[in-house]
C-alpha positions as CSV (number, residue, x, y, z in Angstrom):
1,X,0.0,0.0,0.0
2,X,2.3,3.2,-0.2
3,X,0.9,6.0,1.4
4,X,1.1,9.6,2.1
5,X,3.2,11.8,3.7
6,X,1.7,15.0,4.2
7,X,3.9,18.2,3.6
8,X,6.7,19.0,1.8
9,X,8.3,16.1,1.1
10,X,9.4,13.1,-0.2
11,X,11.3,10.3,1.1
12,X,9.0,8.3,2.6
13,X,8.4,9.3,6.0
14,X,10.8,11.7,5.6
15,X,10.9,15.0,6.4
16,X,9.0,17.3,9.1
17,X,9.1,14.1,10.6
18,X,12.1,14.7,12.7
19,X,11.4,18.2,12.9
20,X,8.8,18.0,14.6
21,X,10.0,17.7,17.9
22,X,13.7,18.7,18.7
23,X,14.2,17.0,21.8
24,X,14.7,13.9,19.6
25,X,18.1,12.7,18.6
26,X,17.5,13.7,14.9
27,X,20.7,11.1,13.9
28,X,18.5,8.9,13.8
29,X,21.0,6.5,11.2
30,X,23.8,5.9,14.0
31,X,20.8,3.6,15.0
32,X,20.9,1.3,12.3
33,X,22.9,-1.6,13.2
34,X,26.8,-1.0,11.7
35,X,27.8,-4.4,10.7
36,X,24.3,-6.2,9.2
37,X,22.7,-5.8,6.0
38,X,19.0,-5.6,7.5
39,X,17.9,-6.2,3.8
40,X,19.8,-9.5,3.2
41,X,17.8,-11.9,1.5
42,X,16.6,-15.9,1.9
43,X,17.8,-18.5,-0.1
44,X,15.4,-19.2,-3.0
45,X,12.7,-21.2,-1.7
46,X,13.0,-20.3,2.5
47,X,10.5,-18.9,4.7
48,X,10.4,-16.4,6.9
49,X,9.5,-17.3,10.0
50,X,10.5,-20.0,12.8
51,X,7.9,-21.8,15.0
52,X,8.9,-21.3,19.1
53,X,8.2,-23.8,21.2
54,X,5.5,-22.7,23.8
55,X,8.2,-21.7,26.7
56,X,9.6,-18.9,24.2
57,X,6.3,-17.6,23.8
58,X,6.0,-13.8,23.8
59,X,3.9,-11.8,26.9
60,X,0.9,-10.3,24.6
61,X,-1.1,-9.2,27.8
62,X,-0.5,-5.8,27.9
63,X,-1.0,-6.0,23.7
64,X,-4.7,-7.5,24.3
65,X,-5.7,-4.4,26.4
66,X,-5.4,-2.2,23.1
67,X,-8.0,-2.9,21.0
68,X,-8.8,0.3,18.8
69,X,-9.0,-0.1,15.2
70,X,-8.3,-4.2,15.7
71,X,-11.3,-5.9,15.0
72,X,-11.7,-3.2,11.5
73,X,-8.2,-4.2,10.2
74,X,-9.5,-8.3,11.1
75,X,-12.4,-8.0,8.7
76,X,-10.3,-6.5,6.3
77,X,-8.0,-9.7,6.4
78,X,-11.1,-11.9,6.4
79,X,-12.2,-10.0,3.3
80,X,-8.8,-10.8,1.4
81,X,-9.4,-14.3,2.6
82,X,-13.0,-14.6,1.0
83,X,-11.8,-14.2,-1.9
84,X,-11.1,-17.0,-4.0
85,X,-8.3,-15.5,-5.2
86,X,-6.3,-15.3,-2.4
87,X,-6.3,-19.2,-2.1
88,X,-3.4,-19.2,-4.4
89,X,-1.3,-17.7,-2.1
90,X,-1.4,-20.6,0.6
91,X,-0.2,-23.9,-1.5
92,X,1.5,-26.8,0.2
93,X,3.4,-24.8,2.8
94,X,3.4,-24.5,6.4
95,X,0.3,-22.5,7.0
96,X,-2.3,-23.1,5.0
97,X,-5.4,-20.8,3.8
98,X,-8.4,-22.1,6.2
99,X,-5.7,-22.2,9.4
100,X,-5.2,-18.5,8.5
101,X,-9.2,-18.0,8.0
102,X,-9.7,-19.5,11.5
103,X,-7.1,-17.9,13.2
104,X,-8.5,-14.3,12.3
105,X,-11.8,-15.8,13.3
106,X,-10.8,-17.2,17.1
107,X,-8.8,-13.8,17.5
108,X,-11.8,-11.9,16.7
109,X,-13.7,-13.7,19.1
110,X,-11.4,-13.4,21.8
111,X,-11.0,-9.7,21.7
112,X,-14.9,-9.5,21.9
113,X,-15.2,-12.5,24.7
114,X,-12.4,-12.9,27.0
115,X,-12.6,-11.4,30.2
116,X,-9.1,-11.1,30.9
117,X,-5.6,-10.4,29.6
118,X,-4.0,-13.4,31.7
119,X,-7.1,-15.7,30.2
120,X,-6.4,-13.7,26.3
121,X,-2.4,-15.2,27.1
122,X,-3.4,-18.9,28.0
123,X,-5.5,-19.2,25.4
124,X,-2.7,-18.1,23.3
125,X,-0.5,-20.4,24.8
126,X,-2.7,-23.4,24.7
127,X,-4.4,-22.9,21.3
128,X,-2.1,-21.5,19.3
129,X,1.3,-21.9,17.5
130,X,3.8,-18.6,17.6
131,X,6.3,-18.4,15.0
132,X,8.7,-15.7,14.8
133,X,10.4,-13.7,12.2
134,X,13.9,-15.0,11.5
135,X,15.2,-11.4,11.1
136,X,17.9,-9.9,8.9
137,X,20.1,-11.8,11.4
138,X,18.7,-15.4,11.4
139,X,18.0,-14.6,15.5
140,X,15.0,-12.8,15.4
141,X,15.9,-9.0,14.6
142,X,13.8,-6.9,12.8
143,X,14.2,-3.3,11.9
144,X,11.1,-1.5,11.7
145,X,10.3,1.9,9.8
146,X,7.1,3.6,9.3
147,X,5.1,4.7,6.3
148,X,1.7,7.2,5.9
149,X,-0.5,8.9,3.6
150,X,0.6,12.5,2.4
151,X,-1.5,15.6,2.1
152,X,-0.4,17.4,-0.8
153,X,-1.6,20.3,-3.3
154,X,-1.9,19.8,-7.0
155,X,-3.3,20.2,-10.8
156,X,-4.7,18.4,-13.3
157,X,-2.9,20.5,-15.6
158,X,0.4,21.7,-16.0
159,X,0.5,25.3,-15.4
160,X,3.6,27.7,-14.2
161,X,3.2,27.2,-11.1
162,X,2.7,22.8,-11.3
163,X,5.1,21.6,-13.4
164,X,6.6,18.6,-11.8
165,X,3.8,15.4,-12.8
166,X,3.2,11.9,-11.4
167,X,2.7,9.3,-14.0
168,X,-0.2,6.9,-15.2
169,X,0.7,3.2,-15.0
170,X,2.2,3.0,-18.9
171,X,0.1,0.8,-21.3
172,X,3.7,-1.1,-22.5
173,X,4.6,-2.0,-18.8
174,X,3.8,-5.8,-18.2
175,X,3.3,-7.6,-14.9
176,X,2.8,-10.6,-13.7
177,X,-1.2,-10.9,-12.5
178,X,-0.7,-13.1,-10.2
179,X,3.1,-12.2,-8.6
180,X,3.0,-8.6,-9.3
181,X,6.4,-9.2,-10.6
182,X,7.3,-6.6,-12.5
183,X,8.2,-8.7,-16.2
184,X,9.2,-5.3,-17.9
185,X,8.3,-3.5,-21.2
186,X,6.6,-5.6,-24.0
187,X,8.1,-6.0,-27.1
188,X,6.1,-4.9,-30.2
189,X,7.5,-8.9,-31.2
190,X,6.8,-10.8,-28.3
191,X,8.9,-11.2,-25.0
192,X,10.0,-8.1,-23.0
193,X,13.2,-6.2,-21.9
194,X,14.2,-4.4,-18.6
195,X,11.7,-1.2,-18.3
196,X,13.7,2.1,-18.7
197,X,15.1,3.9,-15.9
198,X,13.6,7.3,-14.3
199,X,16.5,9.2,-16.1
200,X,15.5,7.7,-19.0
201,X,11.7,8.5,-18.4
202,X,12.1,11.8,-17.6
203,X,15.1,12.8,-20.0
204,X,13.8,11.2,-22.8
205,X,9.9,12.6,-22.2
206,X,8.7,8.6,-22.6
207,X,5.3,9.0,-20.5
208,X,4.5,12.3,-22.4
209,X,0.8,12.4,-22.1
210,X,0.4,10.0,-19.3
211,X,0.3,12.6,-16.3
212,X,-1.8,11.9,-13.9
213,X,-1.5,15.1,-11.7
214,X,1.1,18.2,-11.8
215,X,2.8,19.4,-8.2
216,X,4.9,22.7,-7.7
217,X,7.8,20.7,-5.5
218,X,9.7,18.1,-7.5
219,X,10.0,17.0,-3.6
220,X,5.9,16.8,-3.7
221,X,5.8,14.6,-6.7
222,X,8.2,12.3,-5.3
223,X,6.6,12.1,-1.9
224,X,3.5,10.8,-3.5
225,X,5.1,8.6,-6.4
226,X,7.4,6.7,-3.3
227,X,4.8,6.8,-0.2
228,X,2.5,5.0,-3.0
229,X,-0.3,7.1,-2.1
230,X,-1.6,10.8,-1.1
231,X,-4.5,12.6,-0.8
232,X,-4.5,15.2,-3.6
233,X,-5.8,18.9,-3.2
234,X,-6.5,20.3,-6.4
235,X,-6.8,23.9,-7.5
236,X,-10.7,23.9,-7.7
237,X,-10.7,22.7,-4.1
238,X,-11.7,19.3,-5.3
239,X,-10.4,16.1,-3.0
240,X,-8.5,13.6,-5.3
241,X,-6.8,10.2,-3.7
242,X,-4.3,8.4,-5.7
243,X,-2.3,5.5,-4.9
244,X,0.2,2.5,-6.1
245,X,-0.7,1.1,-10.0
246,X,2.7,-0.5,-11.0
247,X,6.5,0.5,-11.1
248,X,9.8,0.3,-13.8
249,X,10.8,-2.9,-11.7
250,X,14.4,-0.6,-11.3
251,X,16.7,-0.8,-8.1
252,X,16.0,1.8,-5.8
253,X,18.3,4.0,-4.4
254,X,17.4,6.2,-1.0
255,X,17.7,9.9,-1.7
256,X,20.0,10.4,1.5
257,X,22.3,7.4,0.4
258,X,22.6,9.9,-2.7
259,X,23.4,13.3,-0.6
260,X,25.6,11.1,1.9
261,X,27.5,9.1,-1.6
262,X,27.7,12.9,-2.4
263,X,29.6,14.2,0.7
264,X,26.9,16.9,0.8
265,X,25.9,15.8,4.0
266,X,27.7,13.5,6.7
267,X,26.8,9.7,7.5
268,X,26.6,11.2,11.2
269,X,24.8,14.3,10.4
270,X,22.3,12.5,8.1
271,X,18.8,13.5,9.4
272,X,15.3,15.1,7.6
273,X,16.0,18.2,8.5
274,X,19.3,18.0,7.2
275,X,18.4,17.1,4.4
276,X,15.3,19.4,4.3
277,X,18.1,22.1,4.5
278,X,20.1,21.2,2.1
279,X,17.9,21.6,-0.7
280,X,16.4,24.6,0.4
281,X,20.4,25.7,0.1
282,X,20.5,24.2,-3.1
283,X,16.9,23.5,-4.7
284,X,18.6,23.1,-8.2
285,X,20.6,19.9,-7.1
286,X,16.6,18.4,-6.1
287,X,16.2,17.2,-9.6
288,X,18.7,15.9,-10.8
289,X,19.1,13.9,-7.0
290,X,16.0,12.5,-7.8
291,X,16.9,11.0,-11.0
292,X,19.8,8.9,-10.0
293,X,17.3,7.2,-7.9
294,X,16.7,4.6,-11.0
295,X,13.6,2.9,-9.7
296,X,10.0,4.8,-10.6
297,X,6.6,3.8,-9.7
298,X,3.5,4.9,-11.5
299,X,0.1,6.0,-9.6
300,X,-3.8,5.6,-10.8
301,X,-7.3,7.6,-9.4
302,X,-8.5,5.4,-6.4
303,X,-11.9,5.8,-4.8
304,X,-12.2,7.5,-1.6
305,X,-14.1,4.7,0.1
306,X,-11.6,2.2,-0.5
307,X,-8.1,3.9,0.0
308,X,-6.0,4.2,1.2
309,X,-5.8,0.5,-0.5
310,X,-2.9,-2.4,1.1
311,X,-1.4,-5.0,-1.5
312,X,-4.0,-7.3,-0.7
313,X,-7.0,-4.9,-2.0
314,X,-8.4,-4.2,1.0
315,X,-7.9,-1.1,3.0
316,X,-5.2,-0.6,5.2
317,X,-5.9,0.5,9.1
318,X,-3.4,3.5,11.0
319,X,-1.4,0.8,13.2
320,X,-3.0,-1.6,12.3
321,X,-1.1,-2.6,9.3
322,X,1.9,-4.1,8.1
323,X,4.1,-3.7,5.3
324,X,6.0,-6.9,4.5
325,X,8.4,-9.0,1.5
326,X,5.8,-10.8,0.0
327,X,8.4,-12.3,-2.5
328,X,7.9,-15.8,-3.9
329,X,10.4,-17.6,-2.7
330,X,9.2,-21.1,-3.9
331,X,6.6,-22.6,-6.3
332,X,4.3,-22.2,-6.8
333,X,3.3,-19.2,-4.5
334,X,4.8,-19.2,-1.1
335,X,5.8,-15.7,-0.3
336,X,8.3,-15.0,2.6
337,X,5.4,-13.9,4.8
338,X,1.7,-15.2,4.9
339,X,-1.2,-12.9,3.5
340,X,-3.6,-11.3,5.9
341,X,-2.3,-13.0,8.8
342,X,-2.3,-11.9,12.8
343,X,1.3,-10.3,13.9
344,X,2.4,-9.3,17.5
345,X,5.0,-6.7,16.9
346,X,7.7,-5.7,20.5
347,X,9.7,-2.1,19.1
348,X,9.6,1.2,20.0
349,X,7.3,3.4,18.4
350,X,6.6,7.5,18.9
351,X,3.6,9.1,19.5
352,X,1.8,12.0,17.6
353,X,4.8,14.3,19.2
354,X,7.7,12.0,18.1
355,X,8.2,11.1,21.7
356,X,9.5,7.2,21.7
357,X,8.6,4.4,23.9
358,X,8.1,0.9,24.2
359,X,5.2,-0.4,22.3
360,X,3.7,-4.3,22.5
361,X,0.4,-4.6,20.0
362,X,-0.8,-6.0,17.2
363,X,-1.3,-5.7,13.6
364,X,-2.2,-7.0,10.2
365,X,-0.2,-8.2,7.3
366,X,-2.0,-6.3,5.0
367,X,0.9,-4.9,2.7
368,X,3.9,-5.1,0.7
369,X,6.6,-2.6,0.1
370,X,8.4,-1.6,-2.9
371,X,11.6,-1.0,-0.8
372,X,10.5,-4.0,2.1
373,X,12.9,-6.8,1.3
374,X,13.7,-10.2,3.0
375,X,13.2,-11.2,6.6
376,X,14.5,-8.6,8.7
377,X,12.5,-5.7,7.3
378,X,8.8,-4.5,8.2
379,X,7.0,-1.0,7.7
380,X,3.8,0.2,10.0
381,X,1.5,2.0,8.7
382,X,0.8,5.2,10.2
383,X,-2.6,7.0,9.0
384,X,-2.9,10.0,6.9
385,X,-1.5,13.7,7.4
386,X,0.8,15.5,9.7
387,X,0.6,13.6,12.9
388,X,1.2,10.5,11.0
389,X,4.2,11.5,9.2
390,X,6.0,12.6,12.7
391,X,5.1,9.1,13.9
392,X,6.6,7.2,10.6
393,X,9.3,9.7,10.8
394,X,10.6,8.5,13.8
395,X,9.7,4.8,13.3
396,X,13.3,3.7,13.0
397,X,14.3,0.9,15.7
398,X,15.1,-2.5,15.7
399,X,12.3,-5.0,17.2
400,X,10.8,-8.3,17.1
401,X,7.9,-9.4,15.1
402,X,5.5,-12.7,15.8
403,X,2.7,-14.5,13.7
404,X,0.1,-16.3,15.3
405,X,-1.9,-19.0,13.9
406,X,-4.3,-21.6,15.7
407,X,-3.3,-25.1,15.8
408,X,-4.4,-27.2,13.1
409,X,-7.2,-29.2,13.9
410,X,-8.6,-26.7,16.9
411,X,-12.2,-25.1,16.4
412,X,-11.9,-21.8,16.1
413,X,-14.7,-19.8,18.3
414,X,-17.1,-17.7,16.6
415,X,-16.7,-19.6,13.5
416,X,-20.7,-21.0,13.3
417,X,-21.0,-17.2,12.7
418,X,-18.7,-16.1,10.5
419,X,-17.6,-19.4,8.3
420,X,-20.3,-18.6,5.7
421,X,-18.6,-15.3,5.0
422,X,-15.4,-17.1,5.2
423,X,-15.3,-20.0,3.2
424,X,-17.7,-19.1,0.1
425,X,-15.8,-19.6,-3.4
426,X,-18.0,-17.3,-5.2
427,X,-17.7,-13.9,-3.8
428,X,-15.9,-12.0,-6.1
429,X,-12.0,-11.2,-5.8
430,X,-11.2,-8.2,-3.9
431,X,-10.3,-5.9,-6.3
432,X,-6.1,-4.6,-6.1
433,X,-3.2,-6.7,-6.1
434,X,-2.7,-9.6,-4.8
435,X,1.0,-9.8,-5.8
436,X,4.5,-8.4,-4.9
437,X,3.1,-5.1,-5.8
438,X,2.9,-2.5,-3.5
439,X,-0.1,-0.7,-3.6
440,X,0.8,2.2,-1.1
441,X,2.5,0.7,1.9
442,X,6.7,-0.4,1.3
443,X,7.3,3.6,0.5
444,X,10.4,5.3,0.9
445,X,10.5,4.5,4.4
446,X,13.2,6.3,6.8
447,X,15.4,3.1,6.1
448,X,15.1,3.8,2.4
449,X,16.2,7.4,2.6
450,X,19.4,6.8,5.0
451,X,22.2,4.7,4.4
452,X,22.9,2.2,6.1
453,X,19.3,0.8,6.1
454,X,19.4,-0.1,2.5
């Protein structure tokens, strides 16, 4: 799901976000850890997580007693599930579709049911199997960033004053309806080739005529183009939402690895503001920063009522959701993590003010990210505007994150109820992607934008 940042700018959670509250350590990249590649990947064919045995359980009490916005991102879950399409997804592998389906179910019961957090934890311990996420160092590590929906001003036209455009998805891009791998451009002949490069886009005017909307910040246009969504205000004072519709299938490359490659700004120094400042300094350097930055997605009109929209069609919640790989790792679909499913997520997150403490809660798989690779990476959704660009901006920590599934063979409660919606094979796919594709969520994360964390 990519979504939106809200002001000025662009890198995926990037800027006001440390701005906002100076009593923050704004160098935030001497966090990242200095000798691990948190975006290494799995062998072909591995999996992402590793069951624990019921002793190494997590403590989810304190988790249970936050319930805001929970059941709402479940039923979008269940949704995805309903559809027949999503099936595919869940082949011969360790977790299979209807354990999924029941888990969501027995969750959702218990959050409506259970008296009690110590009950909510034995039933957890009893019922279900806890797997964890083996982490960018096989032991569990995760490093968490945090991605929301911007709220930006544009045009449908190109006028003086909007002159830097987002593009439609272009009609010779192909990909893959099923993986959302991106196969490249299609060949008049058959076949494709790599998809050209944003230099080449740009330089060479190749999506002439496929605008979709005009901004007055090259920073602006890239914002919405990398969170993978933004709400739009146009001149007329008309609301438009946009979000994630493909991408060049190019390598990306953070815009503060650029400045820091550059010596324009130090590894130590490296924050949003500083690089807020340095483009104020030097706005004709914004530009032609962007376009080493090879990678390029493309954006499409979404309604209102369903966006912003997750990689698995259905609407992603303000933490609630979670960006994950959702690469196919081996045939015929089993993705690193599973669709849809029920995560319990130990980091630490800000609030509204960018003040940072422990958090223990939980939250849906409902995304994928364009920049969200391999085991050890996750992104949390935030919400939309201001506030939630502060919290994504300081959503840069390592943590630890948990999927929980029912045991096979246990009855889930509440399912008399809800199996009908559940298990029908004629309600019609969910509409979006149900692919690699990020659809707004995976933007340019914090991670993305410093080095170190790509």
């Amino acid at each position: 799901m990519r979504t939106s940042l809200g002001f000025l700018i662009v890198f995926a959670s990037l800027f006001g976000l440390l701005a906002g509250c100076s009593t923050q350590n704004n160098r935030i990249i001497g966090l990242v850890p200095k000798h691990s590649n948190v975006d290494k990947e799995l062998p072909l064919g591995a999996w992402g997580l590793r069951k624990l045995s019921p002793g190494q359980y997590p403590n989810m009490q304190s988790a249970f007693m936050d319930k805001k916005g929970l059941i709402t991102a479940i039923n979008r879950s269940l949704k995805f599930m309903a559809a027949p399409g999503s099936r595919k997804f869940y082949p011969d592998g360790p977790i299979t579709h209807r354990q999924v389906v029941n888990s969501l179910i027995d969750f959702k019961w218990m959050l409506r049911n259970v008296p009690s957090a110590a009950e909510f934890q034995h039933l957890i311990d009893t019922r279900y199997n806890v797997y964890i996420a083996k982490g960018y160092n096989n032991r569990g590590d995760v490093w968490f960033t945090g991605y929301y929906t911007p709220i930006l001003y544009g045009s449908l036209t190109e006028t003086a004053q909007y002159r830097y455009p987002v593009y439609k998805k272009p009609r010779n891009l192909a990909i893959n309806p099923i993986t959302g791998q991106i196969l490249g451009e299609k060949l008049p002949g058959g076949g494709y080739e790599k998809y050209p490069t944003r230099r080449q886009i740009v330089q060479g005017h190749l999506l002439a005529g496929r605008e979709l909307v005009w901004f007055a910040n090259p920073l602006d246009a890239y914002v919405a183009e990398i969170q993978g969504s933004a709400k739009v205000i146009l001149t007329n004072g008309q609301v438009m939402t946009i979000g994630y519709a493909g991408d060049n299938g190019r390598t990306y490359t953070g815009l503060g690895m650029t400045l820091v490659q550059q010596k324009v700004i130090g590894r130590r120094e490296l924050s949003l503001s500083a690089i807020e400042s340095y483009f104020r300094i030097h706005p004709h350097h914004v530009e032609a920063d962007i376009l080493k930055n090879h990678f390029m997605a493309f954006l499409k009109v979404y309604n209102p009522a369903h966006w912003p929209l997750g990689s698995l069609g259905v609407k992603v919640t303000a933490h609630r959701s979670l960006a994950t790989d959702k690469t196919i790792t081996a045939p015929p679909y089993q993705s690193i993590f599973p669709r849809a499913a029920m995560t319990f997520v130990t980091v630490q997150m800000p609030n509204t003010q960018g003040v940072i403490s422990p958090y223990r809660g939980f939250l849906l798989d409902q995304d994928t990210g364009g920049a969200i690779r391999a085991a050890g990476r996750a992104d949390i959704y935030m919400g939309v505007g201001p506030e939630a660009q502060t919290q994504a901006g300081y959503e840069f920590s390592r943590g630890h994150l948990y999927y929980l599934f029912l045991k096979p063979g246990v009855i889930p409660h509440g399912a008399a109820r809800v199996s009908p919606m559940v298990q029908t094979t004629s309600m019609p796919a969910v509409s979006g992607s149900y692919g690699n594709a990020p659809s707004s969520g995976g933007n340019e994360t914090m991670q993305q934008m410093f080095p170190g964390s790509r």
